[in-house]
C-alpha positions in Angstrom: 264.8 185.0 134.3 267.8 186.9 132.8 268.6 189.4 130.4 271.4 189.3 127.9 272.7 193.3 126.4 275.1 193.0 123.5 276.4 195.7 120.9 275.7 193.5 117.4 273.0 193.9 114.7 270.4 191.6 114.7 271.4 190.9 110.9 274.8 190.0 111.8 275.1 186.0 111.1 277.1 186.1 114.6 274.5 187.7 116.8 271.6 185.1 114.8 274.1 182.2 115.8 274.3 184.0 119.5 270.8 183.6 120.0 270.1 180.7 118.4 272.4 178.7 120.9 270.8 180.9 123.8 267.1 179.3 122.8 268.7 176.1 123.0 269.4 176.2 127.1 265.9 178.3 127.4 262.3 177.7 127.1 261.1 181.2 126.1 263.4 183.8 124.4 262.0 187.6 123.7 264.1 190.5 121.7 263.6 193.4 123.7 264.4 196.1 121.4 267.2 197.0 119.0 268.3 200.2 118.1 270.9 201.9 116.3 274.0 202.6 117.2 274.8 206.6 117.8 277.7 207.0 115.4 278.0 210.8 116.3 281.7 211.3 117.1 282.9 211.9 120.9 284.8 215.6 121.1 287.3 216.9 123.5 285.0 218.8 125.1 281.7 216.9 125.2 281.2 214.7 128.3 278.1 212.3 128.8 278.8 212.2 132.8 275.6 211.8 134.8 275.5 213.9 137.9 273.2 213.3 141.0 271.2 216.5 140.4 270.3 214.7 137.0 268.4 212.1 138.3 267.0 214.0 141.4 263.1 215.0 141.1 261.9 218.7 142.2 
């Protein structure tokens, strides 16, 4: 088992032709999920860092 993340729409011709030659080398394929890309613009002062007290638990 393996798992395949790429940035493409699943309406784009090229990601259909992507995983049309993956389910020819595999016996079971499954879409996980696609979403939207977040098209909000990055600002000088915005940051997206995680820091260890984020993913600590009280």
């Amino acid at each position: 088992m393996f798992y395949i993340d790429f940035q493409a729409s699943l309406a784009e011709p090229r990601a259909q032709n992507a995983l049309a030659e993956v389910q020819e080398y595999t016996s079971f394929l499954r879409v996980l999920g696609s979403y939207p890309m977040d098209m909000t613009p990055m600002t000088a002062g915005s940051s997206s860092t995680i820091t260890s007290s984020d993913t600590t638990s009280s």
